[in-house]
Structures are given as C-alpha cells and as structure tokens.
N, CA, C and O of each residue as an XYZ file, in Angstrom:
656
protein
N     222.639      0.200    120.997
C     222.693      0.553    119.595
C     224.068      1.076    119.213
O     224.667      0.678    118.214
N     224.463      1.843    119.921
C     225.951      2.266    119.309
C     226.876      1.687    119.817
O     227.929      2.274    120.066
N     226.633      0.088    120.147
C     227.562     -0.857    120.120
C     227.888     -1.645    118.999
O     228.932     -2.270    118.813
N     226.508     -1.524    117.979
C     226.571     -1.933    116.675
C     226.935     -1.491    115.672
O     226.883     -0.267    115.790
N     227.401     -1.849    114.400
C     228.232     -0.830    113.416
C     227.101     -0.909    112.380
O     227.208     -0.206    111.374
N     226.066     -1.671    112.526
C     224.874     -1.365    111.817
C     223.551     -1.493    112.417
O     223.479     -2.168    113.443
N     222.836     -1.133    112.103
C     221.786     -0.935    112.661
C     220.485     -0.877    111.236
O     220.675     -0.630    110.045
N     218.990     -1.265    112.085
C     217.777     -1.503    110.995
C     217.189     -0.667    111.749
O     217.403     -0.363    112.923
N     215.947     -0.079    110.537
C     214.978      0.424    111.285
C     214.401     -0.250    112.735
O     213.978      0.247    113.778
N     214.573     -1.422    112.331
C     213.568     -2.083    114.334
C     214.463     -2.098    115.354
O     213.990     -2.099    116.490
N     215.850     -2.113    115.201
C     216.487     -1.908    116.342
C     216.442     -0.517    116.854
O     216.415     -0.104    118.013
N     216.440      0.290    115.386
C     216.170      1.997    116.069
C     214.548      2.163    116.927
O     214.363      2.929    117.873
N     213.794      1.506    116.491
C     212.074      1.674    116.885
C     212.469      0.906    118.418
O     212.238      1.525    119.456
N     213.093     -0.518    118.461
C     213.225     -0.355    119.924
C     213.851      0.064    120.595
O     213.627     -0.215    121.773
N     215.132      1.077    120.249
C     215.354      1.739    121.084
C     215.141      2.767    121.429
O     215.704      3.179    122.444
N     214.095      3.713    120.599
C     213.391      5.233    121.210
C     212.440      4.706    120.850
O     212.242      3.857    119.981
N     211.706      5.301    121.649
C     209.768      5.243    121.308
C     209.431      6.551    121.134
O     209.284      7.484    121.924
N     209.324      6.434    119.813
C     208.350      7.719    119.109
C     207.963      6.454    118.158
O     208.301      5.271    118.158
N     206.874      7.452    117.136
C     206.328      7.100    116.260
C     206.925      6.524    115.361
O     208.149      6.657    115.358
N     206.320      5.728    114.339
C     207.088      4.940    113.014
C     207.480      6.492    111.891
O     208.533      6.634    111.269
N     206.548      7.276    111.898
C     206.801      8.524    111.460
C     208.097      9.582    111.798
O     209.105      9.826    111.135
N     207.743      9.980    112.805
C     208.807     10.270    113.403
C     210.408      9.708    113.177
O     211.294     10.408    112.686
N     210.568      8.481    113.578
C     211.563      7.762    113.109
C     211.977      7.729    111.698
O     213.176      7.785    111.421
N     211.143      7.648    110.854
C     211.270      7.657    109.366
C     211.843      9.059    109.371
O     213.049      9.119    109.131
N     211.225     10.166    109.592
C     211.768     11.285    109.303
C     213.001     11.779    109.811
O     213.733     12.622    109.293
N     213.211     10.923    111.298
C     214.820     11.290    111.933
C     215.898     10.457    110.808
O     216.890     10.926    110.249
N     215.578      9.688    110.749
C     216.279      8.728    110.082
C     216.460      9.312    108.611
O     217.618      9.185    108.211
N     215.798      9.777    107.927
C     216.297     10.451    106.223
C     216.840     11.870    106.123
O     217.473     12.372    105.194
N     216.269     12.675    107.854
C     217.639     13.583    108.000
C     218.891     13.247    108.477
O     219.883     13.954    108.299
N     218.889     12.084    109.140
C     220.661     11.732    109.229
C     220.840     11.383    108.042
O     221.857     12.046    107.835
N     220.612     10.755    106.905
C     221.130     10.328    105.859
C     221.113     11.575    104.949
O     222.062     11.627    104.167
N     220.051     12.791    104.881
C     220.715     14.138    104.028
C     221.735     14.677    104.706
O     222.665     15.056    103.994
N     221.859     14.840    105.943
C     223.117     15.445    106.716
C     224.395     14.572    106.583
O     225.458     14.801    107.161
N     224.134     13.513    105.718
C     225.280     12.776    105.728
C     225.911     11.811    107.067
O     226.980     11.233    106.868
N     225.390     11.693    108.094
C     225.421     11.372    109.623
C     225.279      9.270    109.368
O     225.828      8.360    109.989
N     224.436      9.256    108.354
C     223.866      8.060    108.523
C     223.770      7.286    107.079
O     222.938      7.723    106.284
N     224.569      6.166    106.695
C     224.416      5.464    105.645
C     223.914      4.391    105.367
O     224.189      3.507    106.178
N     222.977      3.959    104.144
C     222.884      2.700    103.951
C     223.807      1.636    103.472
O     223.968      1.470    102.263
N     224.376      0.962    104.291
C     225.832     -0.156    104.058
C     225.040     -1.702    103.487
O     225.742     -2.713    103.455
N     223.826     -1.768    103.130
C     223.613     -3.256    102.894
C     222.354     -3.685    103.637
O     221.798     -3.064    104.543
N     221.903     -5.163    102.960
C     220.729     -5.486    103.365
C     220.722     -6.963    104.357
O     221.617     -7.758    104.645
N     219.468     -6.897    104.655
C     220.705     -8.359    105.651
C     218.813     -8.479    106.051
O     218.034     -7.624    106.472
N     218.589    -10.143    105.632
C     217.355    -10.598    106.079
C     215.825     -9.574    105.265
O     214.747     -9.518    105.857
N     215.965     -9.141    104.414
C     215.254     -7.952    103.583
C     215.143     -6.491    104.301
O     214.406     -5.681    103.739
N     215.714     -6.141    105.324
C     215.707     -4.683    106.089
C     217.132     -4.240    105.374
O     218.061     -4.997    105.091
N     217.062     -2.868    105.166
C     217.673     -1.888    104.867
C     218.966     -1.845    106.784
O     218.654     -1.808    107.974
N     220.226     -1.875    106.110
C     221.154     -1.558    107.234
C     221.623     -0.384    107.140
O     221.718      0.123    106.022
N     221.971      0.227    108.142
C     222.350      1.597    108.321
C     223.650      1.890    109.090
O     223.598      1.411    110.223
N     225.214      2.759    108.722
C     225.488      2.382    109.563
C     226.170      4.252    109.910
O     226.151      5.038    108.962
N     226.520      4.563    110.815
C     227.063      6.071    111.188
C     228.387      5.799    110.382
O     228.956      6.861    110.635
N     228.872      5.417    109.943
C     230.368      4.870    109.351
C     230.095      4.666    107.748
O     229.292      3.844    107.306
N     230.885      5.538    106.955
C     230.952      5.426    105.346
C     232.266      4.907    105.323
O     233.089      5.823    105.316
N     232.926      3.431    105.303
C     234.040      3.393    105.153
C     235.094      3.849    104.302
O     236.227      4.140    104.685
N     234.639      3.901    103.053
C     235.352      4.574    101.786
C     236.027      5.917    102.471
O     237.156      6.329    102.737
N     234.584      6.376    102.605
C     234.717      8.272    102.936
C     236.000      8.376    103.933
O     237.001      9.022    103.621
N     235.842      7.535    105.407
C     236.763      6.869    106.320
C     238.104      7.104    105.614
O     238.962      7.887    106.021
N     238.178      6.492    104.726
C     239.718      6.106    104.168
C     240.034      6.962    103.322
O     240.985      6.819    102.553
N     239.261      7.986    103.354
C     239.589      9.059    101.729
C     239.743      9.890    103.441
O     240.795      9.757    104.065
N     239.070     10.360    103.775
C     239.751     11.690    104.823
C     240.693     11.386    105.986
O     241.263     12.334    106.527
N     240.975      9.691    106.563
C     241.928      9.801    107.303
C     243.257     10.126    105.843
O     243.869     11.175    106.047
N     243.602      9.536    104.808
C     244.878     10.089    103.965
C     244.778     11.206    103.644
O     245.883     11.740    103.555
N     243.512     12.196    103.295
C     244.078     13.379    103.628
C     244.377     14.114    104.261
O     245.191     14.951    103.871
N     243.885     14.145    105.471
C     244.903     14.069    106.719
C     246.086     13.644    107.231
O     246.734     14.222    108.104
N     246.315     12.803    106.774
C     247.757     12.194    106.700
C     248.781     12.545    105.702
O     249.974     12.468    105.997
N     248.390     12.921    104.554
C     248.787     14.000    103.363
C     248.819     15.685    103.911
O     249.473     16.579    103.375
N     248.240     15.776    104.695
C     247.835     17.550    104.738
C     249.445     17.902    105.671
O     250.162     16.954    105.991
N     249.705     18.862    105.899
C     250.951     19.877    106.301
C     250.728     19.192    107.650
O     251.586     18.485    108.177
N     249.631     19.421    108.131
C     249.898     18.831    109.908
C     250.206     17.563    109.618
O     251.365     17.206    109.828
N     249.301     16.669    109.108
C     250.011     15.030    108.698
C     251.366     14.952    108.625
O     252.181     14.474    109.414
N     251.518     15.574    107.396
C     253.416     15.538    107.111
C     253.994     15.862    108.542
O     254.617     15.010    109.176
N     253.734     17.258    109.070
C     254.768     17.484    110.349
C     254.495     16.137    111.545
O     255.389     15.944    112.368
N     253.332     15.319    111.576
C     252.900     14.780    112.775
C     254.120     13.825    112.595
O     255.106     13.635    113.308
N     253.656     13.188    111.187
C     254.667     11.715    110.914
C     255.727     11.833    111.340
O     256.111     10.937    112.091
N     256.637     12.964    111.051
C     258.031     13.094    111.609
C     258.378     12.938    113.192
O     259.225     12.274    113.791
N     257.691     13.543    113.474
C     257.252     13.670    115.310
C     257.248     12.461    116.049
O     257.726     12.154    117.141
N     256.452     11.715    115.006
C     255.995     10.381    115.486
C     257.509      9.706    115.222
O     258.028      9.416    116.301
N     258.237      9.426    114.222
C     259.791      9.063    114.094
C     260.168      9.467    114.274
O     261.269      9.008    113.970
N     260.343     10.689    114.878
C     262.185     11.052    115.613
C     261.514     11.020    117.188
O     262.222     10.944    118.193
N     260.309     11.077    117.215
C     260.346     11.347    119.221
C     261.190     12.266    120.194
O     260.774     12.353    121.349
N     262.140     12.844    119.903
C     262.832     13.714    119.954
C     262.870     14.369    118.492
O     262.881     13.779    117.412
N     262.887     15.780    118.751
C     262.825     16.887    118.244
C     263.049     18.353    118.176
O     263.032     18.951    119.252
N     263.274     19.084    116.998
C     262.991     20.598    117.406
C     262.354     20.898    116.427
O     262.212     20.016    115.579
N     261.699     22.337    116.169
C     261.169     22.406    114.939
C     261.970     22.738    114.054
O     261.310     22.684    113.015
N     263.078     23.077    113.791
C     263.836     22.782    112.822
C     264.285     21.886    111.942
O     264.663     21.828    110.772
N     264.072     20.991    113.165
C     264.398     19.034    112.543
C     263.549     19.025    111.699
O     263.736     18.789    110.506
N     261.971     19.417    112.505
C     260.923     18.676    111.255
C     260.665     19.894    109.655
O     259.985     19.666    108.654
N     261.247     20.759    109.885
C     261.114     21.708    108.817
C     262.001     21.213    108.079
O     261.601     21.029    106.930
N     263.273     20.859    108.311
C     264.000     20.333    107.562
C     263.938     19.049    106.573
O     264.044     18.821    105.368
N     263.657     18.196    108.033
C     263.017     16.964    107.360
C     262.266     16.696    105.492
O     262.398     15.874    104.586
N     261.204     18.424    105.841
C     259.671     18.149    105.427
C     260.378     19.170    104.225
O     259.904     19.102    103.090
N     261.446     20.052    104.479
C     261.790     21.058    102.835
C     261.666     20.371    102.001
O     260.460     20.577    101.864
N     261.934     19.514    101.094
C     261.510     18.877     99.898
C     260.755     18.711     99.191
O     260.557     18.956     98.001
N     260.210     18.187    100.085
C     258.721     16.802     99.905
C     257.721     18.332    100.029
O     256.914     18.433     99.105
N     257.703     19.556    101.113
C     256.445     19.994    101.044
C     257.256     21.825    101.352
O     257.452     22.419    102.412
N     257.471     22.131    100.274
C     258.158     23.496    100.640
C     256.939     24.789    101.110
O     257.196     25.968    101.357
N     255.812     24.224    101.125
C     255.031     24.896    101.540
C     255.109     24.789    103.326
O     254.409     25.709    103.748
N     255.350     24.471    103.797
C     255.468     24.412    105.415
C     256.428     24.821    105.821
O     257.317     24.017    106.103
N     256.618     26.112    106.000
C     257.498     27.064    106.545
C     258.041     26.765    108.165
O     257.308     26.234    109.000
N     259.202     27.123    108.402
C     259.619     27.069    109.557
C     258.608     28.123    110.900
O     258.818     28.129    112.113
N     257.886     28.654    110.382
C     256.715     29.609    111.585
C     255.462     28.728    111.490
O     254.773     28.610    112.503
N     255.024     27.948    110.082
C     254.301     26.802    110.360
C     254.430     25.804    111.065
O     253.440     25.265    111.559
N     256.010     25.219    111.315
C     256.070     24.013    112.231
C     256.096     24.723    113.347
O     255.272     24.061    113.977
N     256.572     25.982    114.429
C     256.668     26.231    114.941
C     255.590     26.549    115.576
O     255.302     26.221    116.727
N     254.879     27.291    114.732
C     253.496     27.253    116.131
C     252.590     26.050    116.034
O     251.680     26.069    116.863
N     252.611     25.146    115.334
C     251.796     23.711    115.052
C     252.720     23.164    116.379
O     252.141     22.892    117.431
N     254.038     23.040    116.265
C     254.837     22.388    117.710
C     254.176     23.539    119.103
O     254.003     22.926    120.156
N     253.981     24.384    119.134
C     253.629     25.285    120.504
C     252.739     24.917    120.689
O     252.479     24.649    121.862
N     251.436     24.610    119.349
C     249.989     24.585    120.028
C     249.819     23.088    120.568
O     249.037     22.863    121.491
N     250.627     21.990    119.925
C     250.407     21.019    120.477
C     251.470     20.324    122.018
O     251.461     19.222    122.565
N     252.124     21.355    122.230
C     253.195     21.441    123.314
C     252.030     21.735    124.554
O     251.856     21.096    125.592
N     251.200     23.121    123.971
C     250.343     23.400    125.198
C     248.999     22.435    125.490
O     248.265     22.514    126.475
N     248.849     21.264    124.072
C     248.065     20.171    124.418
C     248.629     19.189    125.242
O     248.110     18.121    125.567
N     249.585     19.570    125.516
C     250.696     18.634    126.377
C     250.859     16.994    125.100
O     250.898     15.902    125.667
N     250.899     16.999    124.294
C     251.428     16.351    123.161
C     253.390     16.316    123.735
O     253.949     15.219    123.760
N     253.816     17.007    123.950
C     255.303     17.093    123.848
C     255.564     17.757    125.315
O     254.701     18.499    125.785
N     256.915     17.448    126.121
C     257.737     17.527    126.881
C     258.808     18.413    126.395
O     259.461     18.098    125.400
N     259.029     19.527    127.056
C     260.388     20.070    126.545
C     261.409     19.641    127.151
O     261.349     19.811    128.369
N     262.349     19.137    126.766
C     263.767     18.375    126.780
C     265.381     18.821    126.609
O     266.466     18.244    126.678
N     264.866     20.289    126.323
C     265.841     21.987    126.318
C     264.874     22.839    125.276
O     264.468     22.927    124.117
N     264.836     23.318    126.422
C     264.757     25.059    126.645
C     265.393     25.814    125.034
O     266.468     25.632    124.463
N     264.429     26.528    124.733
C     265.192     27.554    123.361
C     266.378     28.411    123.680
O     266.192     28.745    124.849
N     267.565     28.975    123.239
C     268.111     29.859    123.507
C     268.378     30.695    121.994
O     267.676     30.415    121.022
N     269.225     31.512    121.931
C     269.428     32.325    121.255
C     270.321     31.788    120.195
O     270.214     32.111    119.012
N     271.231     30.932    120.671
C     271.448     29.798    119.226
C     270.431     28.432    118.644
O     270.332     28.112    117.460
N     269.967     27.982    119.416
C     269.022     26.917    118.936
C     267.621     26.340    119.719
O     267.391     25.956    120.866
N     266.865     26.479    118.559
C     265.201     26.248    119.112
C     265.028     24.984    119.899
O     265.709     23.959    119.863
N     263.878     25.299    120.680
C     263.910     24.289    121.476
C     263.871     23.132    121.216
O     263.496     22.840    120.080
N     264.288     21.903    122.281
C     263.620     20.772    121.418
C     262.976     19.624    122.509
O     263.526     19.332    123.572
N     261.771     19.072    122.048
C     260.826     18.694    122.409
C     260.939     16.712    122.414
O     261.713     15.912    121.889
N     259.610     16.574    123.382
C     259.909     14.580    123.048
C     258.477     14.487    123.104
O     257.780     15.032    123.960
N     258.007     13.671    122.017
C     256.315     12.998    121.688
C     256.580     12.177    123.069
O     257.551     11.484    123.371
N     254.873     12.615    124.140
C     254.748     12.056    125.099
C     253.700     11.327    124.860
O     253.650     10.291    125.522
N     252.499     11.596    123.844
C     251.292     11.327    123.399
C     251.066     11.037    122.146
O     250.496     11.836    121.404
N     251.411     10.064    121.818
C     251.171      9.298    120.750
C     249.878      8.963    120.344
O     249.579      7.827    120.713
N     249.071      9.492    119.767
C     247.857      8.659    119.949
C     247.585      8.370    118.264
O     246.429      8.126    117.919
N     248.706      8.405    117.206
C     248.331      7.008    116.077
C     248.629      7.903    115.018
O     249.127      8.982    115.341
N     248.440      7.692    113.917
C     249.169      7.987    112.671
C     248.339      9.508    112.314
O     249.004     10.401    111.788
N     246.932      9.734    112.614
C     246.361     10.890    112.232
C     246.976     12.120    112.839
O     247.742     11.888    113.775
N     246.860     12.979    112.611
C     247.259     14.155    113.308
C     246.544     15.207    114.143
O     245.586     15.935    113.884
N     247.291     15.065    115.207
C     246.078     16.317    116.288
C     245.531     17.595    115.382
O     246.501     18.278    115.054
N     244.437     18.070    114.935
C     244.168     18.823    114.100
C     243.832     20.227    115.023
O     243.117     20.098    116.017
N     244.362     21.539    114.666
C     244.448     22.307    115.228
C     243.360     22.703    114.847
O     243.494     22.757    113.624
N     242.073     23.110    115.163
C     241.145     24.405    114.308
C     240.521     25.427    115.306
O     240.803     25.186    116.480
N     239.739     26.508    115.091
C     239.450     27.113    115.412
C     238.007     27.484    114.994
O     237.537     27.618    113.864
N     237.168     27.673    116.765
C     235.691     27.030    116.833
C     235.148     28.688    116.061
O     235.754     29.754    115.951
N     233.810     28.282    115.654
C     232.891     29.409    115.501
C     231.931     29.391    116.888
O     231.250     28.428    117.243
N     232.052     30.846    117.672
C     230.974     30.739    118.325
C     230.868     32.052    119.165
O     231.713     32.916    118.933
N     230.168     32.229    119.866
C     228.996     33.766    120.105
C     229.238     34.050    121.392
O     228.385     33.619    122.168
N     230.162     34.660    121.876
C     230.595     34.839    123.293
C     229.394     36.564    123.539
O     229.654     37.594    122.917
N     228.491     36.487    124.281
C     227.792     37.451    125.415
C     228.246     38.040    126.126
O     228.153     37.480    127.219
N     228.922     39.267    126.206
C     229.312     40.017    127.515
C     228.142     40.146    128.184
O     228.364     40.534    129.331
N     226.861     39.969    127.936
C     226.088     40.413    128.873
C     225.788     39.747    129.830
O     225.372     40.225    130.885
N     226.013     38.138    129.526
C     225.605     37.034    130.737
C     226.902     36.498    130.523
O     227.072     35.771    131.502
N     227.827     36.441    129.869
C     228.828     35.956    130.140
C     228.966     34.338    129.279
O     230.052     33.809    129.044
N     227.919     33.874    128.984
C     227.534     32.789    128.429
C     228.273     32.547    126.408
O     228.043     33.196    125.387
N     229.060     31.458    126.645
C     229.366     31.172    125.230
C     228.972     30.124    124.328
O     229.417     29.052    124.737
N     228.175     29.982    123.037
C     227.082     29.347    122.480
C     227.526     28.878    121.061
O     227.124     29.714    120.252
N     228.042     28.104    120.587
C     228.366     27.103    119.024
C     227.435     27.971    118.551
O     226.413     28.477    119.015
N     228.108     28.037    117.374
C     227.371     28.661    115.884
C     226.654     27.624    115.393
O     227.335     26.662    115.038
N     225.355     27.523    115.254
C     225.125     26.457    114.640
C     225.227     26.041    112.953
O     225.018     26.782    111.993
N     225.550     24.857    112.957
C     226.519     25.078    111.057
C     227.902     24.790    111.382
O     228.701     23.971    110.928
N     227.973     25.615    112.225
C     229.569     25.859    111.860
C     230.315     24.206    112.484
O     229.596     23.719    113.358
N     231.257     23.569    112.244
C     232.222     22.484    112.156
C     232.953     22.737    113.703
O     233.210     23.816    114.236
N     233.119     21.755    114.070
C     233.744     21.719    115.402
C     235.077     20.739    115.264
O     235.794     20.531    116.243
C-alpha cells in the first residue's frame, strides 16, 4: 500500500483486517486530521491519497521563502562559506536575518554534520565552512521537540499534539 500514491477503500480492507466499520472510521479520522485526501475517482471508488499536492507546493515555497530557506540557498551556491558571506549575501533581500541568526543556524547544522570546517574562527574572521550534505533545495529545518522528560525512571515521552 504505501507503494501506491493512491489508494481505495478495498485495497485498504485488503490490507488490514478489521471490520468495514472500523475502517470507515480510521479512514474519516485520517481525512479530519488532515493525514489523508480524496484526489479523484477512478472505476466509481473514491481515491485517497497521503499526498495533497497543492498543499505540497504551497509549504515546500514557504520554506524555501522562510529565513532558513533564504540562508540554505546561499549555502547551496557558494559551497564554501562563512557566516558572514551568507549574512551579507541575504542584507537586502531579508534584513531580518541577523548575523547571530546565520550563525547559530550555520553551528546547528555544522553539528548535523551538514558542513566541514575548512578554517577555524579566529579573532579577525569567522569561520568558514564547505556544504558536505546537500540533500536539495528545502532547508534542514531546525525545531525544537515538545516532550516530558521523568527523573524518576529516566524515561522521555512526545507530547502528544505537539509537531515533531
């Protein structure tokens, strides 16, 4: 099934066995959770697919628009770098991205091993770095998880809700 980019109710019925009920009801909470769309009809069954392409193309450009986007693109064309380059680059076009914004956006993705340092910082000029990991026009998105760390067992548990 999730070799297919659509899917019908009978391919879902043969591939779990529960009830026709059951299924009906998994199936219209992926579509309120947004998880699951109807893309079209094909032979009179309703198609379904995990993929809203529109939606697809409206949040990879804003991502590609957003401050990490802007800094990634540069990264991605010069391959060599410092964060100065790309602050500079980006003053214009987005004066909201401060030189302590590119700078720790370059550290956190330095310690994703995204970048190679290529010299060392000194006291006249910041370090500068080389894209080792390219992996495509979106941008590594930095965020920060919600979740419930236990000193008592030691055990750490997702918020549920919360975005990963």
């Amino acid at each position: 099934m999730s070799a297919c980019p659509e899917v019908t109710h009978a391919m879902i019925k043969d591939a779990v066995d529960v009830s026709d009920y059951c299924r009906t009801n998994f199936v219209a909470k992926l579509k309120r959770l947004g998880l699951l769309h109807e893309c079209g009809k094909r032979d009179g069954q309703v198609l379904f697919s995990i993929h809203d392409g529109e939606k697809r193309r409206q949040t990879a450009t804003e991502k590609r628009q957003s401050p990490q986007g802007a800094m990634w693109t540069i990264m991605r064309v010069l391959k060599t770098f410092s964060p100065l380059d790309i602050h500079l680059a980006l003053g214009a076009s987005h004066p909201e991205i401060t030189q302590k914004v590119v700078t720790t956006y370059c550290q956190q993705l330095l310690r994703a091993d995204y970048f190679r340092v290529i010299q060392k910082a000194n006291k006249q000029r910041p370090a500068r770095y080389q894209l080792i990991k390219d992996t495509g026009p979106l941008p590594p998105t930095v965020q920060r998880k919600a979740v419930i760390i236990d000193g008592n067992d030691g055990k750490v548990a997702h918020v549920e809700g919360a975005q990963l």
